[in-house]
Structures are given as structure tokens and as C-alpha cells.
C-alpha positions in Angstrom: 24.5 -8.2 12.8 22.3 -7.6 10.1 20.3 -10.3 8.2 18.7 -10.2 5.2 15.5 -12.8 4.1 14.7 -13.0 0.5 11.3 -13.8 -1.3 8.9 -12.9 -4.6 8.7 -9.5 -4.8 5.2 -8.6 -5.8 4.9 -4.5 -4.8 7.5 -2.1 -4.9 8.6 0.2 -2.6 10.9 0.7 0.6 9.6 1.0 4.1 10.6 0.4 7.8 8.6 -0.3 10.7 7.8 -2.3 13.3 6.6 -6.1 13.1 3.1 -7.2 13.9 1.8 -10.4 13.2 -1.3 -11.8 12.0 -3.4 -13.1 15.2 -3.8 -16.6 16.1 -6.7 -18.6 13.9 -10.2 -18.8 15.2 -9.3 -22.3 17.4 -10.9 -25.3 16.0 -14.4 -26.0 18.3 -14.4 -29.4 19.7 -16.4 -32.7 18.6 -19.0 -32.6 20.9 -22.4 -34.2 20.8 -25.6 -31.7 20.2 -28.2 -32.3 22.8 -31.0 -33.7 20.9 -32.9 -34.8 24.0 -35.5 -31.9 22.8 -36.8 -32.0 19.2 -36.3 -28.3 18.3 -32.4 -28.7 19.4 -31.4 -29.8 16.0 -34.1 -26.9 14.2 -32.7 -24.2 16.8 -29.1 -25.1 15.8 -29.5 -25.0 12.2 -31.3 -21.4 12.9 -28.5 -20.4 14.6 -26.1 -21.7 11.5 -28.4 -19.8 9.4 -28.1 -16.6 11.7 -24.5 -16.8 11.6 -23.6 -17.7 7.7 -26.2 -14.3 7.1 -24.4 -12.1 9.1 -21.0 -12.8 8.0 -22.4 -12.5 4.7 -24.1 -9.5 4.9 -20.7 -8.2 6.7 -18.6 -8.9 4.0 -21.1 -7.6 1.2 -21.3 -3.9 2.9 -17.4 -3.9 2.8 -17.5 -4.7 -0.5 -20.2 -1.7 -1.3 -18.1 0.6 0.4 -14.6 -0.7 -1.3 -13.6 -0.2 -5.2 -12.5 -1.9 -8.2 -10.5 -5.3 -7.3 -11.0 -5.0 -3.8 -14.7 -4.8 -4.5 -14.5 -7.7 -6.3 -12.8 -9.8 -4.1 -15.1 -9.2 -1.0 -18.4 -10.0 -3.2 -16.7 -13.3 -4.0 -15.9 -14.1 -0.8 -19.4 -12.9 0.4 -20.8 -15.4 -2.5 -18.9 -18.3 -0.7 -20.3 -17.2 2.6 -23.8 -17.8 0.9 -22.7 -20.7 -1.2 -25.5 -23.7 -1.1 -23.3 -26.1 -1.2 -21.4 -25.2 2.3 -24.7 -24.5 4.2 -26.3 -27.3 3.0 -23.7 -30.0 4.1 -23.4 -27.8 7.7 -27.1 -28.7 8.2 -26.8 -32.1 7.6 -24.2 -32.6 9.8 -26.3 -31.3 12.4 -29.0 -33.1 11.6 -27.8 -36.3 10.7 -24.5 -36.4 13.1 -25.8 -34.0 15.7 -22.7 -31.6 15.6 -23.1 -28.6 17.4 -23.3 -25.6 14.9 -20.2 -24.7 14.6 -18.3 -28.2 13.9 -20.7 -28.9 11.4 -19.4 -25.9 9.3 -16.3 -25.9 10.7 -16.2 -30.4 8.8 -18.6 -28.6 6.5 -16.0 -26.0 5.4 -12.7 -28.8 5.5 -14.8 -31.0 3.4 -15.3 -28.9 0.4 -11.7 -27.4 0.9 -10.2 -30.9 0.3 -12.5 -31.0 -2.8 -11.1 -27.7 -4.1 -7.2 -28.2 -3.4 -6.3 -31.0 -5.8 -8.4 -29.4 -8.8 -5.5 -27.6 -9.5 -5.6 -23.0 -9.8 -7.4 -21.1 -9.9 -9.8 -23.7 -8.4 -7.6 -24.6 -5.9 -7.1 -21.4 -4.6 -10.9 -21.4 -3.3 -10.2 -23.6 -0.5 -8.1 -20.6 1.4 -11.7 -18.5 0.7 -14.0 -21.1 1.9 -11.4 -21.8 5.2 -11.9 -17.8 5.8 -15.3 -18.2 5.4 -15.4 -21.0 8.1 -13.6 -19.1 10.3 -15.7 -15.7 10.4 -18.8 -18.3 10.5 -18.0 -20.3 13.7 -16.3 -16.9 15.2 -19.7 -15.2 14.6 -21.3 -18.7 16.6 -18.8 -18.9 19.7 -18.2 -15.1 19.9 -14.3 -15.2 19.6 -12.7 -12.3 17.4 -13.4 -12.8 14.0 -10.1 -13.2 11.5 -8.8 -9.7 10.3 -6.2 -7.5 10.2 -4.9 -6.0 13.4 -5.2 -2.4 14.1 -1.8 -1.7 17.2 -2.5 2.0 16.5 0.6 2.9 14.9 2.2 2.4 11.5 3.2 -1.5 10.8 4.7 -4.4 9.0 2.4 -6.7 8.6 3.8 -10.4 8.9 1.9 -13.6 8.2 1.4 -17.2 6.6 -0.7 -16.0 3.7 -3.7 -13.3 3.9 -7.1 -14.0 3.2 -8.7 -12.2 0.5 -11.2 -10.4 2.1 -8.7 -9.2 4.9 -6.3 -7.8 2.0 -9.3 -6.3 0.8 -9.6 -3.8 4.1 -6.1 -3.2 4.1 -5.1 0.7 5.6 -1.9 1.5 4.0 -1.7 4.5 5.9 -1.4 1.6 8.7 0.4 -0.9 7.3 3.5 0.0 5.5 5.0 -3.2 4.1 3.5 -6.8 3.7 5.6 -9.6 4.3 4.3 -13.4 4.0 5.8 -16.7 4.2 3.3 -18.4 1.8 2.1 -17.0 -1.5 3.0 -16.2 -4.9 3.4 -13.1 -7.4 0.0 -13.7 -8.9 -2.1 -14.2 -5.4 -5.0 -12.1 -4.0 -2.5 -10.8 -2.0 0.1 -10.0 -4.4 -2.7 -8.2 -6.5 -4.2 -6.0 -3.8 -0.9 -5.0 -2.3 0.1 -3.5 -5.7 -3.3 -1.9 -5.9 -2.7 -0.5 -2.7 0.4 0.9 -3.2 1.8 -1.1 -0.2 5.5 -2.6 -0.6 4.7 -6.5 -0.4 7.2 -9.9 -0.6 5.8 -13.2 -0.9 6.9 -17.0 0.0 9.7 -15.3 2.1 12.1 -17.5 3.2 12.2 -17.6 7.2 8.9 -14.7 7.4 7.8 -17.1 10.4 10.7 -16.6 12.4 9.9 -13.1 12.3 8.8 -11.7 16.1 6.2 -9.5 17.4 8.2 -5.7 17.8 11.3 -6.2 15.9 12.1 -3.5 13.4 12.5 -4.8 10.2 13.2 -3.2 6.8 11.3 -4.3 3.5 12.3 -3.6 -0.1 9.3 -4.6 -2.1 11.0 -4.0 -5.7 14.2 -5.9 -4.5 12.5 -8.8 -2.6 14.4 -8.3 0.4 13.6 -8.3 4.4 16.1 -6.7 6.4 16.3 -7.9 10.2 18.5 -6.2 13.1 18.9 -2.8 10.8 20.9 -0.3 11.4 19.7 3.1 12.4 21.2 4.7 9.2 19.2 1.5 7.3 16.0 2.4 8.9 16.2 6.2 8.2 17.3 5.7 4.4 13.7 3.7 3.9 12.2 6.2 5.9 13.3 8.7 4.1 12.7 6.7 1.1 8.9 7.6 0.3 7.7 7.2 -2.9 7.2 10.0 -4.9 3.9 10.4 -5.6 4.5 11.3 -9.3 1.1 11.4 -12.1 0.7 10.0 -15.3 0.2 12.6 -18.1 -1.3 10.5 -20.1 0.9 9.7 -22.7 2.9 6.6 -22.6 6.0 6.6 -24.2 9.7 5.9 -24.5 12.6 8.3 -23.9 12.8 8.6 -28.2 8.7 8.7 -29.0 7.9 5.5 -29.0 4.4 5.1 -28.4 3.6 2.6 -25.8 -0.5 2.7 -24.3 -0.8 2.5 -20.6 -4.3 1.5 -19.7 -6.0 0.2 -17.0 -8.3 -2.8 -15.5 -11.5 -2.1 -14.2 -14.1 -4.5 -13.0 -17.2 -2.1 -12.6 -18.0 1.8 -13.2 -16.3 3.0 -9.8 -13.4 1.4 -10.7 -13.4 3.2 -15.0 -13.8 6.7 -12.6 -10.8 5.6 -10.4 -8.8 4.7 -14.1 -10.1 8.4 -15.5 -8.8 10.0 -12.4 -4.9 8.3 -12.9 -5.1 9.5 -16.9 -5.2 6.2 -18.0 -5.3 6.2 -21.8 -7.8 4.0 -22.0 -9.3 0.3 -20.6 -7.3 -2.7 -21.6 -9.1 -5.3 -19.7 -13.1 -4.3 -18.7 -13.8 -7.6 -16.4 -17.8 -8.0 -17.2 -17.8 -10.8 -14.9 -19.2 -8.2 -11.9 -23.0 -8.3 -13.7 -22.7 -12.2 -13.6 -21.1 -13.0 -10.2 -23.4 -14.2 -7.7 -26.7 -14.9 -9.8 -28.8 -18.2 -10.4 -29.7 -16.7 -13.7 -27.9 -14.6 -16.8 -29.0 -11.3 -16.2 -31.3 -9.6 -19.2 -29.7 -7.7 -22.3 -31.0 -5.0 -20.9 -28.9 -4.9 -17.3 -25.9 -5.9 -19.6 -26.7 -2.9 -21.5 -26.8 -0.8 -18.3 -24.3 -2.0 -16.5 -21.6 -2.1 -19.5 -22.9 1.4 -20.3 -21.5 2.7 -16.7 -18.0 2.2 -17.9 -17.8 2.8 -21.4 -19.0 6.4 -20.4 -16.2 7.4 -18.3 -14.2 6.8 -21.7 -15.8 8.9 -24.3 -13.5 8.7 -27.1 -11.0 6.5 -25.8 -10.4 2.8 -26.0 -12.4 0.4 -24.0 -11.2 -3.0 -24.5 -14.5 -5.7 -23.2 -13.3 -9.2 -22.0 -16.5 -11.7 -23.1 -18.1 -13.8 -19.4 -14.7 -15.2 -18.2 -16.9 -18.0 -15.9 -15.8 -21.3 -15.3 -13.2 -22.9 -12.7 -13.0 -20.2 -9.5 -15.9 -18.1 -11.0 -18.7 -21.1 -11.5 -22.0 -20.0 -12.8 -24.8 -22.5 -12.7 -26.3 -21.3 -16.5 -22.7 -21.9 -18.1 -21.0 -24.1 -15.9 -21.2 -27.5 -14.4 -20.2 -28.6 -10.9 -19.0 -31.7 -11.2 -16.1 -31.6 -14.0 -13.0 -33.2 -12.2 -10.6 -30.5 -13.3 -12.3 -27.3 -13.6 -8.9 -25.2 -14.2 -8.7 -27.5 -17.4 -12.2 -27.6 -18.7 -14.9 -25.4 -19.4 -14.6 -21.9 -19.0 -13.8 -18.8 -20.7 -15.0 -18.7 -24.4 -15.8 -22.3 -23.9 -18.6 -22.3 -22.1 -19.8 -20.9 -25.6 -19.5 -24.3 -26.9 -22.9 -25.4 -24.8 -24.1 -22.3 -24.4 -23.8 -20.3 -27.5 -27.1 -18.0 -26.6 -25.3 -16.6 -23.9 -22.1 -15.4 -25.5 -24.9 -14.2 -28.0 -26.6 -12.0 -25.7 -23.9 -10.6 -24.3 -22.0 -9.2 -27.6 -25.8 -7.6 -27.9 -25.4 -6.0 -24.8 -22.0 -4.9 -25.7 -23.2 -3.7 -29.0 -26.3 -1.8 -27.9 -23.8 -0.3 -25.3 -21.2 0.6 -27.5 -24.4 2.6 -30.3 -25.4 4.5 -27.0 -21.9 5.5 -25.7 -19.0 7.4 -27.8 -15.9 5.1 -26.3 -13.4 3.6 -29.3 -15.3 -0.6 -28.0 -13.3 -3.7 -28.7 -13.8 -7.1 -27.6 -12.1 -10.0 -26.5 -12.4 -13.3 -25.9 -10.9 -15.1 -22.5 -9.1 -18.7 -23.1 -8.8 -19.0 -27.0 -6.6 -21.7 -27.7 -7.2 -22.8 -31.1 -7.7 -20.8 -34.7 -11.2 -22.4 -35.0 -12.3 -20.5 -31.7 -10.8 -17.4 -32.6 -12.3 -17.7 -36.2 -15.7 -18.6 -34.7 -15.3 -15.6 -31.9 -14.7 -13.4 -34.7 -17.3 -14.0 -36.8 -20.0 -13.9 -33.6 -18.6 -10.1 -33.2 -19.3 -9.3 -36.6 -22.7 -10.5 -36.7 -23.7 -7.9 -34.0 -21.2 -5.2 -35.6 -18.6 -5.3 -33.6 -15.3 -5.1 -35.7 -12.4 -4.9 -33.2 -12.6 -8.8 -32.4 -9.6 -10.1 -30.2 -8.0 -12.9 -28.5 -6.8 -13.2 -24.8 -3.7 -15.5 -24.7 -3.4 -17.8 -22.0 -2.9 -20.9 -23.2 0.5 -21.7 -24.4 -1.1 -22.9 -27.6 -2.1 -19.7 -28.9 0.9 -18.3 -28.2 2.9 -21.0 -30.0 0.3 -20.8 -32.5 -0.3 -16.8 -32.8 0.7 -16.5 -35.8 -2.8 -18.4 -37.1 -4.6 -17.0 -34.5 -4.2 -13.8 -35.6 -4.9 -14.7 -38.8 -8.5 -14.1 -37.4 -8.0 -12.0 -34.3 -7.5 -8.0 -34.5 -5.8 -7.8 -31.6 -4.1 -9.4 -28.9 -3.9 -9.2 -25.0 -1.7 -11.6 -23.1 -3.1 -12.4 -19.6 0.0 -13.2 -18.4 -1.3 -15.2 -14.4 -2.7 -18.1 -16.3 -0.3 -18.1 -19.0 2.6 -18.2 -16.3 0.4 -20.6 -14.2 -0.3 -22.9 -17.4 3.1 -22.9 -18.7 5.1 -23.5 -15.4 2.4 -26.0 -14.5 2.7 -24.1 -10.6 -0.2 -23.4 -8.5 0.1 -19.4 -7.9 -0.6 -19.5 -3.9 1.9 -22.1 -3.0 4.7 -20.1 -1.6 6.9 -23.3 -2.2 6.6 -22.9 -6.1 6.6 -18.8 -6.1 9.9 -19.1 -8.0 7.9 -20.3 -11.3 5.1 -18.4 -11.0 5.8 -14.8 -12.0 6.3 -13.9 -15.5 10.2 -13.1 -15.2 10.3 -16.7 -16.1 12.6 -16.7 -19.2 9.9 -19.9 -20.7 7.0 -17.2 -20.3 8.5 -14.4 -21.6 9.5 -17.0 -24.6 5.9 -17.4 -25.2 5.1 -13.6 -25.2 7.8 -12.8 -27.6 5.9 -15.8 -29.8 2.4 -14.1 -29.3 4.0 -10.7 -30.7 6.3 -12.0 -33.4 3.1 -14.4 -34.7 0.7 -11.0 -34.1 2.8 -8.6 -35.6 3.5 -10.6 -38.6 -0.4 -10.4 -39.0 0.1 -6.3 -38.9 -2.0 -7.2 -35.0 -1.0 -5.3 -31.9 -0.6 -7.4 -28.9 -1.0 -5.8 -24.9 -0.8 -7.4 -21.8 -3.6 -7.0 -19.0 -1.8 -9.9 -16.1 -0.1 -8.5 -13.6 3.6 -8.5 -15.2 2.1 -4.9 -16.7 1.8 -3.4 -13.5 6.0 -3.9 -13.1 7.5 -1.3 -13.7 10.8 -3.1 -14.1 9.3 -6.1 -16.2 7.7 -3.3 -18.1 10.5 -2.4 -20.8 11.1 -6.0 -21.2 7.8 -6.3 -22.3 8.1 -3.1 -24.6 11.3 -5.2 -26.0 9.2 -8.0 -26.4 7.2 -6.7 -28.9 4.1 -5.6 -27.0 2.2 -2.4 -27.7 0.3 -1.6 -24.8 -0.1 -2.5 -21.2 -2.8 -2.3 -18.5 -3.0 -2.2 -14.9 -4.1 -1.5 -11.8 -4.4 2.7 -12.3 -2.3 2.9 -9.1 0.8 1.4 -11.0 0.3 4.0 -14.2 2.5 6.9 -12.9 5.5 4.3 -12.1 5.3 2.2 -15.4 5.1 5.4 -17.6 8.2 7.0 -15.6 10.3 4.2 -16.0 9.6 4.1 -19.5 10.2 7.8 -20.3 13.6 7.1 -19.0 14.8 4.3 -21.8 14.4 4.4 -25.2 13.2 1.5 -27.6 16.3 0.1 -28.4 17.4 -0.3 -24.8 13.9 -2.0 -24.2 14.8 -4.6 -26.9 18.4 -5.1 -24.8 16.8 -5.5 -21.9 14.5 -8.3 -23.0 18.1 -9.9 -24.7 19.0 -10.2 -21.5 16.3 -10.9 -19.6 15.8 -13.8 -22.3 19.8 -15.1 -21.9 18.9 -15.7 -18.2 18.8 -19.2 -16.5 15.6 -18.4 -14.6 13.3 -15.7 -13.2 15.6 -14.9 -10.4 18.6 -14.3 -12.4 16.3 -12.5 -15.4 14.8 -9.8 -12.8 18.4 -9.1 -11.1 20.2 -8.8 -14.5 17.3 -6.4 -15.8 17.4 -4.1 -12.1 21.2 -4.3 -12.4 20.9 -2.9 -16.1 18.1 -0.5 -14.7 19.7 1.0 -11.5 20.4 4.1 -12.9 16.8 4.5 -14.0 15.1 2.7 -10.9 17.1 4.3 -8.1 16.2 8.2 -8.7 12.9 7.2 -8.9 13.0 5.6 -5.7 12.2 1.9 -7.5 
């Protein structure tokens, strides 16, 4: 008899295969004594640290060279915690103050500054899985025990586990693995985020996912959140036969009566802009500059600003580039905006704040984007990350115009602004909803605890509350308002949105072809129905089943 397991779905899509499981973690090496009967023991040991910390360092840096856009990105931050000071610095120590052996010093090293990340609350909080990765693929590299990492049975696979690291969701083959299913997790997660990306059906925080046993046949339903168990054969040849259409975006988002809706897309760096170019996306909603910043001592120069913004805004000539200002601060510290003691670094300074301190910075910066916006022909606006007040976006604002940049907006992700909008865009041209930390501020729910995955994703009726504010306060303003979080790469939550009031939305360019066919299919006035009713719901569960119920003649041709 058949049994079906329910979580967060995070990546649509129907698949069938076979269940492999996550191997066992690197084991923990025992507290033993180093041998310090010889002076160099303790100098050879921390060489052999250092040896170790490089290689997995350099390891994960080439991945990240050869992988694009978010992928990319995750892998250089998890190669910048391999090479973090902090971590290799207390490692040392141990061994030379408490004569561990190499790899229990990192390994207390690694659990130390874990325990230090955990109760700061997201996005800080979600370091500690990165730096427990880290310690893994350090002390495997010492003891010479497989490394963490994806397995490879040589045939097609659902992959089954706790949570994924980041930089293992990063190398994902989806030609190998053709659903995701974890037990931990949430909709706004690393691996949420790179599933989607990958096209790969994923469910999160999935009730009973542990129970699940090496070579049962399972069958996943990514857009439903569902995990069949003991399938029929007439189950498993319906999501067989169930492959995605590989459909294109044309490049003109719309609903089924003309009503103009933008579909852009995220990008971090230039391979990622070619990646959007080659989808048609209409444009860039969110350009994430933080990929010229990540992983320095110092600011980089106008100049390598200049360059590096340069590399993007060219694959756009004539189209809309929206720039996000230096979002550093909690899970992306720099030491020239950020300090590294604040208590709560998810509440304090980052985003626009670190402007406060640090105004020549911000300064520099809207010069780069300025000089890179006279040399290239894209349509350049700007925004700012973490506004929360009307004196921040007034003073934003004003900064822009001082370097000529008239297209001056406001990222809401603070419930404030968006119960607020309406002064906000007194000052503010534009709007763009990053909907993970407003989901994650307003539900008060740290995004990778699969426990609370049922309040963080953006179905919940209190968020989409606040977006309908945002627009409503925006629009009285004559101010468009997008969305860049993840909710705009559903293609379900998608004409809620579109109900909602928003104007445009950007993703991942992989999710493009789905949003824009789903929103060919209604037209503007079932968009605002749908948000009605998504709205009247009790909570997110009951918002996303009413709104596929309403959708199922639209979702279930198009194989969503």
C-alpha cells in the first residue's frame, strides 16, 4: 500500500527513481594527545593544518571557476570559510596550546565557532552548516577518509538526506539526480535555491525523509510537495512519462489579456548576465555586486568596480539593469564595512547601513556604477538593500543623484517599509521586494530549520499582507514595485503576485520559460482572484493548495 510523505515544496517537477542516500559524515577523530616529545611535532602539525585548509580551499575555488551564476557564488563563499582567519587561527592554537592532533583541533576549532554562529539568528546562523562542511572536507583531507559529497551509483537517482551542504548542492548533476528530497531545510535554503536553479524537482523538511531506505523506488512531486513510497507501476510510469517540457521564453511577459508583466533575472557576475541573455530575460532585476567584494581585506578600486559592473551591463544593451548597492553585513561580513563582534549581526549593520559609518564606500561605488553606466548603453537603476525608514531612502536617493543616477530605489525587507511604503516611495522610484528576508523577518523563523519550514516561504498569508502594502503604498506614489526573493521564481505564487499589485519579477533564468507560461494562461483579473484567495487563507499550506486547486487547469497541461 501506497504512502505518501509531505513537505515544503521548493522545485517543481515530477520524477521517479530510485533512493540513494547521502553517505555517512566524515567520523569525528578522537581526543588524542599530540606527541610533543620532539619540538618540531607541534610546527609539523600546524604545517600539515595549513596543507590541508589550502587544499580544500583551493578545491572548492576551482569548482567555483568552472560553475556559474549562484552556484558560483556559493562555492567562493564556502572557499572564503575554508580560508577564514578566524577558523585557522583557533585550529593552531589548539595544537599548540592543548596539543591536539591536527585534525581535532579543527574539528573543536570548527564546533567552536559554529556554536558562535547558531544563536545569532539567519542569515548568520546559517553559516554554522558552511563552516561544519568546511571541518569536514578539512579533517577528511588530514586522515584520508572520503571527503563529504554527493554520491555518483552510476545511474539516475533520488537523492535523500538531512540537509545538503552548500557547496555539494553547488556540483549537483541533474542528469543524475532527478529529485531532491531532505528531512531538514526550508523554502529559502542554499538548497532550495540551487535545486530550482537546477531544474531538479526538490521538497524540503519532509516529514519521515529519514525513514526513507537505500533502493526503494519512490515518487516525488516537487510543485505538490509530495513523496510517494511503495508506487505503483502505473505511478512510476505517469512521472516518468511526466518530463518537463522544455518550453522558452519569448521574451515578453504577459497575461492572457496584455497585461504587461517583466520577467527578469538575477545574476551575480558577467557569466551569469550571458546565462540570463540566453533564457530572453527582459532584463536584470537584481545585479548582486557583492561578487567584486566577497573575499577581500580591502574595497576594491573605482576602477575594478567600473570593470567588473561593466561585464554585465554589456550583455544588456538597451534593456534594464536593476544594481543592488554592497549588501555586506551578517552572512557576508567584510572587515572595511563590517565589525565582528556585534551580538546580532542579522539585526545590525548591514545593507545600506553600513553607509552610516562608512559613507565613502557607498560613495565610491555609485561612481563605479555611474562611470559604468556613461560607458555601457543598458536602461541602469539602483537600489538600495535593507531600507527601513524614509530618512534612508531620502538620503539613498539623494547620494544617486549626486553621481547622476536618477532611477533610485528601495529593496523591501523589513516589514517597516512595507507598512510604511507609502512614505518610502515618497523618495524611492522604484521598488523591489526581497521576499527571503522579508518572510524570514516577518515570521521571525530561521530559513534552514526544517522544523519551522511551514513559516518560512512566502505563501504565508502575513507576508503576502506586507507585499500587497509595499504595492498599494508604491503605486499610490505612481512607483512600480518587483520582486527579486525567491517567491518570483514560483510559477504558481507568480499570479498571486501579479494580483498583488507587482509589476515585475526576477529569477533564476532557468525558472523564466515556466513563470511566463503560466501567466500567459490567466488574465489580470483572475490574478487579482487568486491573490483574494490566497489572502482569505488560514496559513501558507492552505494558501498554496487553494491557489493549485484554482490553477489545475492551467498547471496540469503544463506538466506543473
Amino acid at each position: 500500500m501506497s504512502i505518501t510523505l509531505t513537505g515544503a515544496p521548493v522545485s517543481p517537477g515530477r520524477a521517479a527513481g530510485v533512493v540513494v542516500t547521502m553517505p555517512a559524515p566524515v567520523p569525528e577523530p578522537p581526543v588524542a594527545a599530540l606527541d610533543t616529545s620532539d619540538a618540531s611535532g607541534a610546527d609539523e602539525a600546524v604545517s600539515r593544518l595549513g596543507a590541508a585548509t589550502s587544499a580544500v580551499q583551493e578545491r572548492l575555488a576551482a569548482q567555483a571557476a568552472q560553475a556559474t551564476g549562484t552556484a558560483a557564488d556559493v562555492l567562493a563563499v564556502t572557499a572564503a570559510m575554508a580560508a577564514d582567519p578566524t577558523l585557522a587561527r583557533d585550529a593552531e592554537r589548539r595544537v599548540r596550546e592543548e596539543s591536539r592532533t591536527p585534525e581535532r583541533a579543527v574539528w573543536d576549532a570548527a564546533n567552536a565557532l559554529a556554536a558562535q554562529l547558531e544563536p545569532l539568528g539567519p542569515p548568520l546562523s546559517e553559516r554554522a552548516r558552511d563552516v561544519r562542511d568546511v571541518r569536514d572536507r578539512i579533517v577528511a583531507e588530514l586522515t584520508g577518509v572520503r571527503p563529504p559529497g554527493v554520491p555518483s551509483p552510476g545511474h539516475p537517482f533520488v537523492l535523500v538526506a538531512e540537509d545538503l551542504a552548500p557547496a555539494d548542492t553547488a556540483t549537483l548533476d541533474p542528469e543524475a539526480v532527478v529529485a531532491i528530497v531532505t528531512s531538514g531545510g526550508g523554502p529559502t535554503s542554499h538548497t532550495a535555491i540551487l535545486a530550482r536553479a537546477l531544474g531538479i524537482p526538490a521538497i524540503v523538511a519532509v516529514r519521515g525523509a529519514d525513514d526513507l531506505a537505500e533502493g526503494e523506488t519512490v515518487v516525488v512531486d516537487g510543485g505538490a510537495g509530495t513523496v510517494l513510497r511503495d508506487p505503483s507501476d502505473a505511478d512510476v510510469e505517469a512521472a516518468r512519462s511526466a518530463v518537463r517540457v522544455e518550453r522558452e521564453f519569448d521574451g515578453h511577459g504577459r497575461t492572457a489579456d496584455g497585461h504587461r508583466v517583466e520577467l527578469l533575472a538575477n545574476v551575480a557576475d558577467p557569466e551569469a548576465a550571458r546565462a540570463a541573455v540566453a533564457a530572453h530575460a527582459e532584463g536584470v532585476g537584481l545585479f548582486r555586486t557583492e561578487f567584486c567584494f566577497l573575499g577581500r581585506d580591502v574595497e576594491p578600486t573605482v576602477e575594478e568596480q567600473v570593470t567588473a559592473y561593466r561585464g554585465v551591463l554589456s550583455a544588456f544593451s538597451g534593456r534594464k539593469v536593476v544594481v543592488r548597492t554592497l549588501d555586506a553585513g551578517a552572512d557576508k561580513p567584510l572587515p572595511f564595512v563590517t565589525a565582528d563582534d556585534e551580538p546580532n549581526p542579522a539585526l545590525g549593520v548591514r545593507g545600506l547601513r553600513t553607509a552610516v559609518a562608512h559613507p565613502e564606500v557607498l560613495d565610491r561605488q555609485l561612481q563605479a556604477i555611474a562611470e559604468a553606466a556613461a560607458a555601457e548603453s543598458a536602461d541602469v537603476w539602483v537600489m538600495a538593500p535593507m531600507v527601513a525608514t524614509t530618512d534612508e531612502a531620502r538620503s539613498f536617493v539623494a547620494a544617486c543623484e549626486a553621481h547622476g543616477l536618477t532611477r533610485a530605489g528601495a529593496m523591501v525587507e523589513v516589514p517597516a517599509a512595507a507598512l510604511r511604503s507609502r512614505w518610502v516611495f515618497e523618495h524611492a522610484t522604484f521598488g523591489s521586494i526581497g521576499t527571503n528576508d522579508l518572510t524570514q523577518y516577518a515570521m521571525a523563523a530561521d530559513r534552514l530549520l526544517g522544523d519551522l519550514a511551514a513559516l518560512s516561504t512566502s505563501w504565508q498569508p502575513a507576508v503576502l499582507e506586507l507585499v500587497r502594502a509595499t504595492c498599494q503604498g508604491a503605486h499610490s506614489r505612481g512607483r512600480p514595485v518587483g520582486v527579486c526573493g525567491e517567491a518570483a521564481a514560483d510559477a504558481v505564487l507568480a499570479p498571486v503576485l501579479v494580483g498583488l499589485g507587482v509589476t515585475s519579477l526576477s529569477m533564476t533564468p532557468r525558472a523564466l520559460a515556466d513563470v511566463a507560461a503560466v501567466l500567459s494562461e490567466v488574465t489580470f483579473v483572475r490574478c487579482r482572484e487568486l491573490a483574494r484567495v490566497a489572502l482569505e487563507q488560514p496559513d501558507a499550506d492552505a494558501a498554496r493548495s487553494a491557489v493549485r486547486r484554482e490553477l489545475a487547469d492551467v498547471l496540469e497541461p503544463l506538466g506543473l
